[in-house]
N, C-alpha and C positions, 0 to 999 in steps of 0.2 A: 321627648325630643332628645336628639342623641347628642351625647357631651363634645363638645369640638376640641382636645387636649390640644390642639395643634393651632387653631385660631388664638389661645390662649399664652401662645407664646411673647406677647408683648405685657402682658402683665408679671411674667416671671421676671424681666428687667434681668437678664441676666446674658451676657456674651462669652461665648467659644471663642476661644482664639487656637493659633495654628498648635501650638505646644500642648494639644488637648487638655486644657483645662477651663475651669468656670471663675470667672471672673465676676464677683459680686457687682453689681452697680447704682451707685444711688441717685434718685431720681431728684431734683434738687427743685422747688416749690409747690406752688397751688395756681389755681388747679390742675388737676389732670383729669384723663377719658374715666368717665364708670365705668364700673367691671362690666365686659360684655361678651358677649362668644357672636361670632358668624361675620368678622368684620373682614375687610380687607385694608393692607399697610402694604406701600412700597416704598421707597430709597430713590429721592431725587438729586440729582447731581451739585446742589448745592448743600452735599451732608445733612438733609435732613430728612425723616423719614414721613408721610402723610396718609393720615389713619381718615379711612371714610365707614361711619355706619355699625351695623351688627346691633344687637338687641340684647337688653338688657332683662336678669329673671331672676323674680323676689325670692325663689327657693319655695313658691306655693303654686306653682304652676301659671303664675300669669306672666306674661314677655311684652317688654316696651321696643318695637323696633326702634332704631336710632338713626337718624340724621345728619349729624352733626360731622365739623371737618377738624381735625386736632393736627398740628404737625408736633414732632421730636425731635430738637436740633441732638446731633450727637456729639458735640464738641461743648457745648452747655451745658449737658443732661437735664436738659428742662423741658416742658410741656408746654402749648400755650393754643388755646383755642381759635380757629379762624373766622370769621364772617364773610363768607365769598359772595360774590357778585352775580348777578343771572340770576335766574332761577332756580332756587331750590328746589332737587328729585324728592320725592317718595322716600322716606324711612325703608329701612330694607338690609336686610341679612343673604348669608350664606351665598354675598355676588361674587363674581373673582373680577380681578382688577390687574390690569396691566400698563407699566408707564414707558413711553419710549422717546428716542432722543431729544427731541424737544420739549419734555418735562410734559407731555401732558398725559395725563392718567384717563383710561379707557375703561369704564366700568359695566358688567355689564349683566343682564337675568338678577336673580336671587329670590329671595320670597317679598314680600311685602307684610304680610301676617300669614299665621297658620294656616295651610293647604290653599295658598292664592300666589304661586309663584307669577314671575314676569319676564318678558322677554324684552326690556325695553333697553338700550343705548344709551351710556351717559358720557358726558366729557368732560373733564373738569384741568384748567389752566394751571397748574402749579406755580408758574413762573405770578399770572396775576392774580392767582386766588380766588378765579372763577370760573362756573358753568357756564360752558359753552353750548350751544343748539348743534346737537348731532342727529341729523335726518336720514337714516341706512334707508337702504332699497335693496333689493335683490331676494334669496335663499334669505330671508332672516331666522334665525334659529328660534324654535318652538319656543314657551316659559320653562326656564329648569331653574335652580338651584343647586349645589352640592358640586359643583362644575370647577376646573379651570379652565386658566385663557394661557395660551401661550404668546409670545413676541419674536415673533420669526424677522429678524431687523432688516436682513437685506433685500427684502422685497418690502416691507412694512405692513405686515399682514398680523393681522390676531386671528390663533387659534383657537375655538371652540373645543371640547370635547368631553362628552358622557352630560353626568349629572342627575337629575332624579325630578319628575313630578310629582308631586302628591303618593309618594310608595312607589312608583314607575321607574327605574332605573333607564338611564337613557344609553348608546352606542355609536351616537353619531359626529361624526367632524363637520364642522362649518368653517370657512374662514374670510375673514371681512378685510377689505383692502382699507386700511386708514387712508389713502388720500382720496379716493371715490366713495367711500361708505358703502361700496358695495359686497352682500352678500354672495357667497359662491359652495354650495355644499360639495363635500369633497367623498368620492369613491376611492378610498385609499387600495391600493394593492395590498399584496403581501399577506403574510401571517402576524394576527393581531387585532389590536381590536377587541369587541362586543361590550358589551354593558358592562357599566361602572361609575361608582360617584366615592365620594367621600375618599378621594385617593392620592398620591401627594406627586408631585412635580417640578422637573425643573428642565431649562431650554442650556443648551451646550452648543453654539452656532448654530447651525442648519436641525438639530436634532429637538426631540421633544424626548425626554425621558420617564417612564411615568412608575410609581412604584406602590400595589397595595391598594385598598381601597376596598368598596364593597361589591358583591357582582349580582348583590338580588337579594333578599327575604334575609338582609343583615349578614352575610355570608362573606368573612370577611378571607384576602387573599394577601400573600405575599409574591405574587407576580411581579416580574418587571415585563414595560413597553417601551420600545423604543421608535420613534415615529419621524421618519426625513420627511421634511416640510416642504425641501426645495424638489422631491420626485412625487411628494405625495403618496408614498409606501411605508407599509411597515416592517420596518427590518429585525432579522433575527438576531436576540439576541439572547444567553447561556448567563447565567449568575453563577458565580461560584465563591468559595471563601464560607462565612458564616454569614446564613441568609436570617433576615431578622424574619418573628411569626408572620403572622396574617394581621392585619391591622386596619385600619378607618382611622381618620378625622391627623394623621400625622404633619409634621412640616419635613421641610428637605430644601434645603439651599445650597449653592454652591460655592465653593474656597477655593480658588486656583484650578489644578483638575481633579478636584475631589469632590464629590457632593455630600455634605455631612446630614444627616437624617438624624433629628430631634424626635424620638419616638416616646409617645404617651408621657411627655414631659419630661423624663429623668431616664430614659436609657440613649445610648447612641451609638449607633453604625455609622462605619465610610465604605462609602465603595467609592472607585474609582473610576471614570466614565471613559477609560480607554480601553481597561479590560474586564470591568464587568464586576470586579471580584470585593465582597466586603467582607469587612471585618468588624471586630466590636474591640475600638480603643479603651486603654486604658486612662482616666481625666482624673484629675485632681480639682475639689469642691465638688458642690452638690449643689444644684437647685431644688426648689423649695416653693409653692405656688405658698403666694401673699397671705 
């Protein structure tokens, strides 16, 4: 199973701030999440951050998918486990997850256990702490894992794209309308595109930026995509600056108009998403995995 450095960014417990440096931070009680890789964590608008799932491994090749709902107040720095309402989903790794205005998080595909990915819908309340019944119809997109979603806000659409079956690398966009549940697959124009999973992401208004990732038989890339959501094209777009290598399993978020790219844990690039161009600041501290 290939190591996620980049899911594992919430156990370094460590923050970038703008003056590029590393900022220790201590995690202050009991309990918190086990060590896990393939989860997803978003940032809901009453400062706190809520961790769903990914799967736990003993170091002997066995893996406990995970369930469970954790949130992380950031003003606290404490942990605290939730008991949400509904129905509990499936244990399940390597879904992407997206939360939008109204605090509810859209979770969606991943694996379930070894070579049994799923293509099912999940919706879970943040505001009350519970799974909600989300029944899509339309295009709904194959089982993948290894995928993001993107949150194109002013239409309120989640984006689908790539991801991997069982060794199968995938190429396709889908996009689902959060107030109909409807599936719609989408024929992007342009240049751009084709297979890829394992590659990192982030949304800038109407754009989808996509950077790196793998495009087949572990081959990994330092491509950038960039993808307008609102024409459904892919637009051209030139990197310049110091391009970081070819990579898989990365994170990359966004600070103002900069998107800061957290690569293989301890290096890090910005480029800039007006002109394209990165670089590799210089930071004071160091991360350090637990």
């Amino acid at each position: 199973m290939k190591t996620l450095f980049g899911l594992l960014l919430f156990l370094l417990l460590v923050t970038f701030v703008a003056g590029e440096g590393f900022l220790g931070t201590s995690v202050n009680g009991n309990p918190r999440p086990s060590t896990r890789l393939g989860l997803s964590l978003v940032t809901q608008s009453n400062n706190e951050a809520v961790l769903f799932g990914g799967y736990h491994g003993d170091g002997s090749g066995n893996f406990s998918p995970l369930n469970d709902v954790w949130r992380f107040s950031f003003s606290s720095q404490t942990w605290r486990q939730v008991t949400p309402g509904g129905t509990k989903p499936a244990a399940r790794y390597f879904h992407s997850a997206i939360i939008d205005e109204n605090d509810a998080i859209w979770i969606f595909g991943g694996t379930l256990r070894i070579n049994s990915a799923t293509n099912e819908l999940l919706k879970y309340d943040a505001n009350t702490d519970a799974w909600v019944a989300a029944a899509d119809t339309g295009a709904i997109p194959s089982q993948r894992y290894n995928h993001k979603a993107a949150y194109y806000q002013a239409k309120r659409e989640m984006w689908i794209y790539g991801g991997d079956d069982q060794g199968e690398p995938k190429g396709d966009l889908i996009k689902l309308n959060l107030n109909t549940l409807v599936w719609t697959g989408v024929n992007a124009t342009g240049t751009g595109g084709g297979l890829r999973e394992f590659y990192g992401s982030i949304v800038v208004g109407q754009y989808m930026y996509i950077f790196g990732g793998n495009i087949g038989a572990a081959t990994q890339v330092n491509t950038m995509l960039k993808l307008d959501m609102s024409l459904s094209k892919w637009a051209p777009i030139s990197q310049g600056g110091v391009i970081p290598s070819g990579r898989a399993a990365h994170t990359w978020t966004l600070l103002g108009s900069s998107a800061y790219s957290l690569l293989a844990g301890t290096k890090l690039h910005c480029t800039s998403t007006t002109s394209s161009s990165l670089t590799s600041p210089q930071r004071d501290g160091s991360p350090s995995l637990p």
